[in-house]
N, C-alpha and C positions, 0 to 999 in steps of 0.2 A: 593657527596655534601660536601663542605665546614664545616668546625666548625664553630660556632657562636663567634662573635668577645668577648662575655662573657668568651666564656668557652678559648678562647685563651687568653686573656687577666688574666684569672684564672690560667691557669699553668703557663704563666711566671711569675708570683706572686711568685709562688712554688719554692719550695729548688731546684728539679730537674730542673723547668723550670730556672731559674738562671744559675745553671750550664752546661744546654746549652747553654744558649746565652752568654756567656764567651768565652764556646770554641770555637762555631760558628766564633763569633765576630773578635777571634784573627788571627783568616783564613783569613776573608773580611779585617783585616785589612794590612795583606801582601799584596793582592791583588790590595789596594785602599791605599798604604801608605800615596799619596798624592793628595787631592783634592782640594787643594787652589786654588778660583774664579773659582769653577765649579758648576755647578747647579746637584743637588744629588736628583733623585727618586726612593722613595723605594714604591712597589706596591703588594700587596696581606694583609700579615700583619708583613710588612718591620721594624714597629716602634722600638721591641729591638733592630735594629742593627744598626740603624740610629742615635743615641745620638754622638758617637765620632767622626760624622762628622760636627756634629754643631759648628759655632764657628769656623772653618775652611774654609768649602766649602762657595760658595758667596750662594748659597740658599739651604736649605735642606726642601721636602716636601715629606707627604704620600698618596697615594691611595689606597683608599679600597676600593673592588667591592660589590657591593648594596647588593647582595645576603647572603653576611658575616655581614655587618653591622659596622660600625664604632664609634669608642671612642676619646676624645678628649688626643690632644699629641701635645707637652710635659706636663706634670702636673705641673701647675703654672704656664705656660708661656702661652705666644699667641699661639693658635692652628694651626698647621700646618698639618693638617688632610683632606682631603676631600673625599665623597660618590661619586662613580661613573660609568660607567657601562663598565667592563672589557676591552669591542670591541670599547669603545669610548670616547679615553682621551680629555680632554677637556685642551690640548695642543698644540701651532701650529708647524709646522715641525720642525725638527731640534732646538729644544728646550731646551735637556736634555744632560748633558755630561756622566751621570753613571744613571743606570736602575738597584734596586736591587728588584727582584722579591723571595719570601719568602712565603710560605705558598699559591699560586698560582697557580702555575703549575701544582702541579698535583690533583687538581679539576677542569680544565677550562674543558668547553664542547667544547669552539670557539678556538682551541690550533692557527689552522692558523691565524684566525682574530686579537687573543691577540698577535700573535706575530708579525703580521704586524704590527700592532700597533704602538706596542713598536720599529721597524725596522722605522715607519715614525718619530717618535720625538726626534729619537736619533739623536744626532750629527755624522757627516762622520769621526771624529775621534772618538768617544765615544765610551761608553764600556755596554753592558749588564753581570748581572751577574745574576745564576740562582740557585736555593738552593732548592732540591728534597730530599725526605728520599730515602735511596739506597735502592735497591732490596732485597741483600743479609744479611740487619742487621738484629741485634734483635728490632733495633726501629720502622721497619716498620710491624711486628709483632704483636706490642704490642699498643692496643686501650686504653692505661692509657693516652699516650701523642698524642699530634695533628699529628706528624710526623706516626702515623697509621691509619691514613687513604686518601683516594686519592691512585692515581696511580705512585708506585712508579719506579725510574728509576735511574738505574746504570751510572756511567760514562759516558760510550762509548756509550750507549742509549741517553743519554741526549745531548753527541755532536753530535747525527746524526741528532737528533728534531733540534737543533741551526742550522746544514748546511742546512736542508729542509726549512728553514725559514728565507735564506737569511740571515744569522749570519755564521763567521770562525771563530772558537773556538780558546782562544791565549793559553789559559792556565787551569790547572783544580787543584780541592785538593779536599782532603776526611777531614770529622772532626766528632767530637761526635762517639768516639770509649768507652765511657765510659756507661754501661750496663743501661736500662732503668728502673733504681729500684730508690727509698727516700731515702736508708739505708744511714745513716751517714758515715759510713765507707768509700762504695762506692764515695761519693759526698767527701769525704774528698783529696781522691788519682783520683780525674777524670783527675789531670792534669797526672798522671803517665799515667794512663789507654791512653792518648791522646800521648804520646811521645813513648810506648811501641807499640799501637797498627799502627801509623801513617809508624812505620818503616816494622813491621811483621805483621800485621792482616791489611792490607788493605781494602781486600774484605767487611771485615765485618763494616765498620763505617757507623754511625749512618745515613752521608746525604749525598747527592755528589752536587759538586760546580762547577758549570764550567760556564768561564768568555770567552767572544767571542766579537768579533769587529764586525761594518758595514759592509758589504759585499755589496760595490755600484754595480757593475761589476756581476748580477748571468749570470750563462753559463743557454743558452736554449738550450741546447741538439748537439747533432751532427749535422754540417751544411748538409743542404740535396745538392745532386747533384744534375746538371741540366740533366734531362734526355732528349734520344733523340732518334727516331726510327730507330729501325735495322734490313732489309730485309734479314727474314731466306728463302732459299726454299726449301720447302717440297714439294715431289712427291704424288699424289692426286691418288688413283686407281680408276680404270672407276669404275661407276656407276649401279649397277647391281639391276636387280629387286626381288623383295623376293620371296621365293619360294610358296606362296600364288598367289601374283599378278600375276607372271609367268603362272602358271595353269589356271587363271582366263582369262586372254588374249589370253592365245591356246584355251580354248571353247569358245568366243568370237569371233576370226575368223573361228573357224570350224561351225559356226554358221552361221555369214554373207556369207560363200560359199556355205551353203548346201542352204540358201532362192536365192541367184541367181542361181544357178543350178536347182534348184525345188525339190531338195532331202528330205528327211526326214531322220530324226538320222538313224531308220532301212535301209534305204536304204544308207545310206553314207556308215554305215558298211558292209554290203551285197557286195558294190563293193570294197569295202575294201579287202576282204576275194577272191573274185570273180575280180581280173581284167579285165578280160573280157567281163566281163559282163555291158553293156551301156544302160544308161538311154533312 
């Protein structure tokens, strides 16, 4: 199950939840250097990372699915917020140049449905991007922040979901290598913790990020060949009777001879024993 958009909306409030969405941020923003006159959706609870594309991109909007619940954003401005149901954006085809999915993924129940989805309103150039806590950190661990809970997924997991769903991954990164604690200290040096672990601790950062294009073109499998029938032949051995029915058929005919002859079993044997001897 999802967090409640309260209690997500409560940690990014937070010292720590800030200093995720900094480092996050500075990830997505390599990624999306430039979005001028593109239309920008961010979808689960995309809204921290959405601000530095306002003012840039030709339209920036959010979706939040029903079951999370939704708050208005940005604060003081006109809302660009809207409730909706994960399997059915109320966008028409080809709509969306950048898809940032954020706090989503790894609660959907409908993974296929949500990611068709998101595959019909993308544009044939556009880009999805997808932001999971990884397997191997301490943040998927740890039930103080939102990133513990849901199902989480490593890199090379996440770009297998992207190819099973009609997405080719272009490119990936790791971020939030800085430990899941308040301490001042910690929060002071997260940008070191983020430069030391980005190079040597890999495995272990906080979320994985992998950005994937359209994939018009999916492969249906190996083409099948035309088959065609081919005369083996096989040598059939005669037909023989069981050694039941066998015995069953020799007293059968010593039957029908002994009633035309007029014999009886004793006497069939008798001349049996006795050739000479005639009825």
């Amino acid at each position: 199950m999802p967090q409640d958009v309260v209690d997500l909306h409560r940690f990014y409030a937070s010292s720590i939840g800030q200093a995720a969405r900094r480092l996050i941020r500075r990830r997505l923003r390599v990624m999306w250097s430039d979005v001028r006159g593109m239309r920008v959706l961010g979808f689960g609870y995309a809204t921290p990372y959405l601000r530095p594309f306002i003012g840039e991109a030709e339209r920036v909007m959010a979706f939040m699915p029903a079951r999370q619940g939704c708050v208005h954003w940005p604060v003081g401005e006109d809302n660009r917020v809207a409730l909706t149901e994960e399997t059915m954006l109320p966008l028409p085809d080809s709509s969306v140049d950048r898809i940032l999915l954020v706090h989503m993924v790894e609660h959907s129940d409908s993974m296929r449905r949500l990611m068709r989805e998101c595959w019909r309103v993308l544009t044939p150039n556009g880009r999805i991007v997808v932001v999971t806590p990884n397997r191997s950190s301490l943040w998927s661990w740890s039930e103080k922040t939102p990133f513990g809970y849901g199902h989480p997924y490593s890199v090379s997991q996440l770009q297998n979901l992207m190819r099973e769903n009609m997405f080719l991954p272009v490119q990936h990164s790791r971020a939030l290598f800085l430990p899941p604690t308040r301490r001042r200290l910690f929060l002071r040096w997260s940008q070191i913790f983020e430069n030391i672990g980005s190079r040597l601790f890999k495995a272990f950062a906080g979320v994985s990020i992998v950005e994937a294009g359209k994939q018009l073109y999916a492969s249906t499998g190996t083409p099948s060949r035309k088959r065609r029938l081919v005369h083996i032949p096989v040598s059939v051995p005669p037909l023989r009777p069981a050694e039941g029915n066998h015995q069953h058929r020799t007293d059968d005919a010593r039957s029908l001879t002994c009633s035309q002859t007029g014999m009886t079993d004793s006497e069939d044997k008798a001349q049996a024993k006795d050739p000479a001897r005639r009825v």
